[in-house]
C-alpha positions as CSV (number, residue, x, y, z in Angstrom):
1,X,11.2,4.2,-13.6
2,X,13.6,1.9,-11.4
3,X,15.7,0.0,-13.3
4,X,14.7,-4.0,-13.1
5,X,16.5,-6.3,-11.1
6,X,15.8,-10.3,-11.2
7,X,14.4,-12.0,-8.7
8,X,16.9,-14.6,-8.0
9,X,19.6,-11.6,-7.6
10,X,17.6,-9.8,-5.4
11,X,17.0,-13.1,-3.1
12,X,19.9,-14.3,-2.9
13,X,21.4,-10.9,-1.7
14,X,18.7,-10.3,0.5
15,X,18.9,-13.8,2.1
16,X,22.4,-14.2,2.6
17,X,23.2,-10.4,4.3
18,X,20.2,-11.1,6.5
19,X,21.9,-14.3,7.6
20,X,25.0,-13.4,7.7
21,X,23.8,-10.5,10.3
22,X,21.4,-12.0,12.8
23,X,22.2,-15.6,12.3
24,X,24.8,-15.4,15.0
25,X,21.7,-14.5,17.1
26,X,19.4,-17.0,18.1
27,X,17.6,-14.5,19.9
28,X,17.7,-11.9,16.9
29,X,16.2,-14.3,15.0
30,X,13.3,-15.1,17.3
31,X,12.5,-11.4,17.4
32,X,12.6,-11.0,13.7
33,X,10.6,-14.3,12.7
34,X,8.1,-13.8,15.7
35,X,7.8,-11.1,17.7
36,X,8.0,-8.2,15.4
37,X,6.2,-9.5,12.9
38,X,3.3,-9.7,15.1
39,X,3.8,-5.8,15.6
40,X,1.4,-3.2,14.5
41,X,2.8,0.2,14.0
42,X,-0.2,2.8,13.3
43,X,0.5,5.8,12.0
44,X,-1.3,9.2,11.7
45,X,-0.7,11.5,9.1
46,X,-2.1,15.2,7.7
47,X,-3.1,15.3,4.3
48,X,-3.1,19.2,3.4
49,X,-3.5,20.4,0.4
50,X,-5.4,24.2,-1.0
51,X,-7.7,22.1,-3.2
52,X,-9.1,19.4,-0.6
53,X,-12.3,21.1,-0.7
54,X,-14.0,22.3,3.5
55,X,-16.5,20.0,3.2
56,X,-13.9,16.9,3.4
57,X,-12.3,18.4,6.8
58,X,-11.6,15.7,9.2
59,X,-12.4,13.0,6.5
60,X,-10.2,9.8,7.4
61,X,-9.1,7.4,5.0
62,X,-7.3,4.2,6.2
63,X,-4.6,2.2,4.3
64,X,-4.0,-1.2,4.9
65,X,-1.0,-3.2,2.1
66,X,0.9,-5.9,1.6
67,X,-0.9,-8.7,3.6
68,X,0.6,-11.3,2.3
69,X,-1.8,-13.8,3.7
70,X,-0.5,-17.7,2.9
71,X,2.8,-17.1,3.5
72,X,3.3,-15.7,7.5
73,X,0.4,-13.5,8.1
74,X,-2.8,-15.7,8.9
75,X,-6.5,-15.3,9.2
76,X,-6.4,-14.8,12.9
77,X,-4.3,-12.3,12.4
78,X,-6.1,-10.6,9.5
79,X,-9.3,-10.4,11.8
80,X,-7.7,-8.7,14.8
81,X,-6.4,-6.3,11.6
82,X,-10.3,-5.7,10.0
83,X,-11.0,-4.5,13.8
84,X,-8.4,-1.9,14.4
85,X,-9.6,-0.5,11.1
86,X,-13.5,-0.2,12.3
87,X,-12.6,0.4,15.7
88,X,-11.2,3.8,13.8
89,X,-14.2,4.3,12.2
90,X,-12.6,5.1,8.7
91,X,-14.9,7.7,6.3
92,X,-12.7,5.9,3.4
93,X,-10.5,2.5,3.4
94,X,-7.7,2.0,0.6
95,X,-6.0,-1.3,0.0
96,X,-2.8,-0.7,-1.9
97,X,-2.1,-4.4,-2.8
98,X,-0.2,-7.8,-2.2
99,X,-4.0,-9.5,-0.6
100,X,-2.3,-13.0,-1.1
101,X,1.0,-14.3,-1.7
102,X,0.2,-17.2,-3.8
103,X,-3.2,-16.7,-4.6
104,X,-3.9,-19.8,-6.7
105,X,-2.4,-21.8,-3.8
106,X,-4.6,-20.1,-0.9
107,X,-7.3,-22.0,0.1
108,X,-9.3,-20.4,2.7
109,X,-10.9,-18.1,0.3
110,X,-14.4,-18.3,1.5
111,X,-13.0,-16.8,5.4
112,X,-11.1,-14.3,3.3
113,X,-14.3,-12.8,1.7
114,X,-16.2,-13.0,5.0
115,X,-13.6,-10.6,7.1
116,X,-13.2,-8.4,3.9
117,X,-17.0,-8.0,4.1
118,X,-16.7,-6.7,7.2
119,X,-15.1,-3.7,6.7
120,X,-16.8,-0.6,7.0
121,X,-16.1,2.8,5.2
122,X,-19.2,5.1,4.3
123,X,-17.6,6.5,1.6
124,X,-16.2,3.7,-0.1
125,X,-13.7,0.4,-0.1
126,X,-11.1,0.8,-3.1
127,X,-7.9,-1.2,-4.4
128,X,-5.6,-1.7,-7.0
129,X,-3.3,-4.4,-7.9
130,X,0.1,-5.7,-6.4
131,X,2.8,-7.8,-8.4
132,X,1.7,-10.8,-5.5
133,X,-2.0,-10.3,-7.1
134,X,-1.0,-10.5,-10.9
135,X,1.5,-13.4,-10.0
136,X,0.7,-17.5,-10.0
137,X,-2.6,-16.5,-12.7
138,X,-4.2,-14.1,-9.5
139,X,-5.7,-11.5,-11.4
140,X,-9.1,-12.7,-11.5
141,X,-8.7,-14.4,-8.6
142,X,-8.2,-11.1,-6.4
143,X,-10.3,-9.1,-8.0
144,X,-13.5,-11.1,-7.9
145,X,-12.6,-11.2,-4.0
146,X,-12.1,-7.5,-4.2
147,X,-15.2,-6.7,-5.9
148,X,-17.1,-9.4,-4.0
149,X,-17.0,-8.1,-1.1
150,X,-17.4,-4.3,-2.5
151,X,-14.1,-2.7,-2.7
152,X,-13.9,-1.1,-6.2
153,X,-10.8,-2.1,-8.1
154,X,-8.7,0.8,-9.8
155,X,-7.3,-0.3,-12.8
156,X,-6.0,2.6,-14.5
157,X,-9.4,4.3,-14.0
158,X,-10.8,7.4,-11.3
159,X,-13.7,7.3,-8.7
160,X,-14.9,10.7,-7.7
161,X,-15.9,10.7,-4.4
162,X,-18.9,13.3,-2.6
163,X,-19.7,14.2,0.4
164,X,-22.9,15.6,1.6
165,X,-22.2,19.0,0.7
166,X,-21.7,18.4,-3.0
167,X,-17.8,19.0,-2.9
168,X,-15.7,16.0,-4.8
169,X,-12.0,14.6,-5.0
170,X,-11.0,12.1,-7.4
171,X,-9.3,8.5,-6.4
172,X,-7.0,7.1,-9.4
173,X,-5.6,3.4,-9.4
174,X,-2.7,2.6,-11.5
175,X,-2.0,-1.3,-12.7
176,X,1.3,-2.6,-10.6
177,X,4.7,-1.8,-12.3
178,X,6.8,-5.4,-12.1
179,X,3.6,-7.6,-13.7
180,X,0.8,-5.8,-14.6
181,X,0.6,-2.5,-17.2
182,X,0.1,0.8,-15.2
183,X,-1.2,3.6,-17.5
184,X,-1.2,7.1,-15.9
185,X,-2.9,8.7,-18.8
186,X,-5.6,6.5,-18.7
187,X,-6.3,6.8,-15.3
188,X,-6.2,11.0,-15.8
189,X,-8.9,11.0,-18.3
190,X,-11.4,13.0,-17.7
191,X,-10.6,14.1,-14.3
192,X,-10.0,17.7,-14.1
193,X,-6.9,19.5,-13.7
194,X,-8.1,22.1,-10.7
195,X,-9.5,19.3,-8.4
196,X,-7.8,17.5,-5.8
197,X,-6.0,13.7,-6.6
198,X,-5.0,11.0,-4.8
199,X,-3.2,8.7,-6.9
200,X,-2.5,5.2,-5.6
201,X,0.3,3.2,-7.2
202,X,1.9,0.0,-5.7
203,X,5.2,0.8,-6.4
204,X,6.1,3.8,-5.0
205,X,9.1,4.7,-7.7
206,X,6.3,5.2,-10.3
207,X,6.2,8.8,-8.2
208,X,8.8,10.6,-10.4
209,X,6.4,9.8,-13.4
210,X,3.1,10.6,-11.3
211,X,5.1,13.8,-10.8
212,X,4.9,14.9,-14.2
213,X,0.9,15.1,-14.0
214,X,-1.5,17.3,-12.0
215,X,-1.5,14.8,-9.5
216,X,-1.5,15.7,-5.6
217,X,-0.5,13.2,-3.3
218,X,0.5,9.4,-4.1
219,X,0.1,6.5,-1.8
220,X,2.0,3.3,-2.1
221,X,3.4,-0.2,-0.1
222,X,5.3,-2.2,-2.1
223,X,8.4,-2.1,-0.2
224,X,7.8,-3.3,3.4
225,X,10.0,-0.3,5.1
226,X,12.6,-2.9,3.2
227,X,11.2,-5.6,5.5
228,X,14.8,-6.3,7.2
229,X,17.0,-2.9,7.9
230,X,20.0,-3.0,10.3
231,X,22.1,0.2,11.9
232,X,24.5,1.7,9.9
233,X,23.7,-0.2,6.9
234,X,20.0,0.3,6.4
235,X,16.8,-2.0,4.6
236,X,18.7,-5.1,3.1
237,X,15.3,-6.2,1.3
238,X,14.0,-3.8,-0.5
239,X,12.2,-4.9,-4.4
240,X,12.3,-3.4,-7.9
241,X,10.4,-0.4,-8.4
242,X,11.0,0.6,-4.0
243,X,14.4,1.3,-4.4
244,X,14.1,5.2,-4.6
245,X,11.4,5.4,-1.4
246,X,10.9,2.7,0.9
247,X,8.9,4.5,3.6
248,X,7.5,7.4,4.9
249,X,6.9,10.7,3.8
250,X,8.4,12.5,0.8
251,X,8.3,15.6,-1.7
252,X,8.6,15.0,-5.5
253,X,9.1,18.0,-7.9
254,X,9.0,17.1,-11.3
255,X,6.8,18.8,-14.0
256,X,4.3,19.3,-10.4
257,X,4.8,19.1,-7.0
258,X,3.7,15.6,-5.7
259,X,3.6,14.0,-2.2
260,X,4.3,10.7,-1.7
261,X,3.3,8.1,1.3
262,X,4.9,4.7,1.3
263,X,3.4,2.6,4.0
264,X,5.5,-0.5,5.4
265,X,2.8,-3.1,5.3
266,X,1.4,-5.6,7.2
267,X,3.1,-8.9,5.7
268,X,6.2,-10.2,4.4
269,X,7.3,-12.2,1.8
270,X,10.4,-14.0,0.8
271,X,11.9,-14.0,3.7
272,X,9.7,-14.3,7.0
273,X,11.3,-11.6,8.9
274,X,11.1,-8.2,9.8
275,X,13.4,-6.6,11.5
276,X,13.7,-2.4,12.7
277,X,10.4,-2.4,10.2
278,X,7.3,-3.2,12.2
279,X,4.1,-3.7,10.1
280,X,2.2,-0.6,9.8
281,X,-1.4,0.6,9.6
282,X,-1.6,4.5,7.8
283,X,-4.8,6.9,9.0
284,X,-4.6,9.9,6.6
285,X,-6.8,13.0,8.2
286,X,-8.0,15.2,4.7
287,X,-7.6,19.1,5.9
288,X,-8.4,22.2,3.4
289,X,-4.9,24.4,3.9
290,X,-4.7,27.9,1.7
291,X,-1.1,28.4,3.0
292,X,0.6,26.1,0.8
């Protein structure tokens, strides 16, 4: 696992290089506070794999992470965001956490539960937890939002999920890294080795371990693309437990070959910028593939 880093360290660094580089800029500044923010970025990507059974060709599953809502991202917002998502008509919708920012401070609640409602995925709504949902007492508080409005929370635990045909893959949920208590094992039991697995993990650096397990593909957010990056010198703000892989696509290889899909987010936090890291909305396609 990344090694831990306190949060007034990792602040202060980010905070003051951020300044140091676009505060000469008013206009810099008004891009990265406004404009880009603002921003949606959606991104298509194949999920192959021998094991994803024929009978979940073509099945798409949408992420959405890191919403942040309270701190920059608002309601308004967040609705325009629940209709992209059923505009695309998702089979599946995963939520890979970071809902709130301060969740015993936000107070529009009640609107919160009524957009989440309306989200639509036939074969299911699941989530797991962010360090944003576990901080300022927000466990309960997310999760009886979550499971309100019928997303099933993965807490070190599987859901198999069927289609019409009979064929299954499994969906594991691990607790968050920096404040809750993630427990692979748990989540494995009783899942079989030769089916297909989707693990999804807030912090994407828990992928060496999930490497070490018969686990397929991994999806994270966590990291915001490192919310603030800058040529030559890359993300500035990226958190504990991102450090390894802050977006995008990789390959793991540890005890099993693992894939692993960071996604940007939609929010940000600390710092209300984003800069060369638009916010970004992932549409996974599931295709059956012998040849790897």
């Amino acid at each position: 696992m990344a090694k831990k880093q306190t949060r007034r360290t990792f602040l202060k660094r980010s905070f003051g290089s951020f300044l140091a580089v676009l505060g000469v800029s008013s206009g810099g500044y008004l891009y990265a506070n406004r404009i880009e923010p603002s921003l949606l970025d959606i991104q298509e990507q194949q999920m192959k794999h021998p094991l994803i059974p024929k009978g979940f060709n073509g099945i798409k599953m949408v992420q959405f992470s890191d919403t942040h809502l309270g701190f920059q991202y608002t309601l308004t917002q967040f609705k325009r965001l629940v209709d992209k998502i059923n505009a695309i008509q998702p089979d599946i919708i995963i939520f890979t956490g970071d809902l709130m920012d301060e969740p015993n401070k936000y107070t529009e609640i009640n609107k919160l539960v009524d957009l989440l409602e309306k989200l639509h995925a036939p074969l299911g709504k699941y989530c797991i937890f962010g360090n944003h949902d576990h901080g300022g007492y927000g466990s309960d508080i997310y999760r009886n939002i979550m499971e309100t409005t019928n997303f099933s929370v993965l807490l070190n635990e599987a859901k198999e999920i069927k289609v019409k045909d009979g064929s299954a893959i499994f969906l594991l949920g691990i607790d968050d890294a920096m404040l809750g208590r993630p427990n692979l094992p748990l989540a494995l039991k009783n899942v079989p080795n030769d089916c297909f697995k989707i693990l999804l993990s807030h912090a994407p650096d828990l992928a060496e371990t999930a490497a070490q397990y018969p686990i397929n593909w991994q999806i994270s957010g966590h990291s915001h693309g490192g919310q603030v990056k800058l040529p030559f010198i890359g993300p500035l703000v990226i958190p504990p437990y991102a450090k390894n892989y802050p977006e995008g696509l990789y390959t793991i290889e540890n005890n099993h070959k693992l894939t692993l899909y960071v996604n940007r987010g939609i929010g940000t936090t600390r710092l209300p910028f984003r800069f060369m890291s638009k916010p970004e909305l992932t549409i996974f396609t599931l295709l059956s593939s012998e040849d790897i």
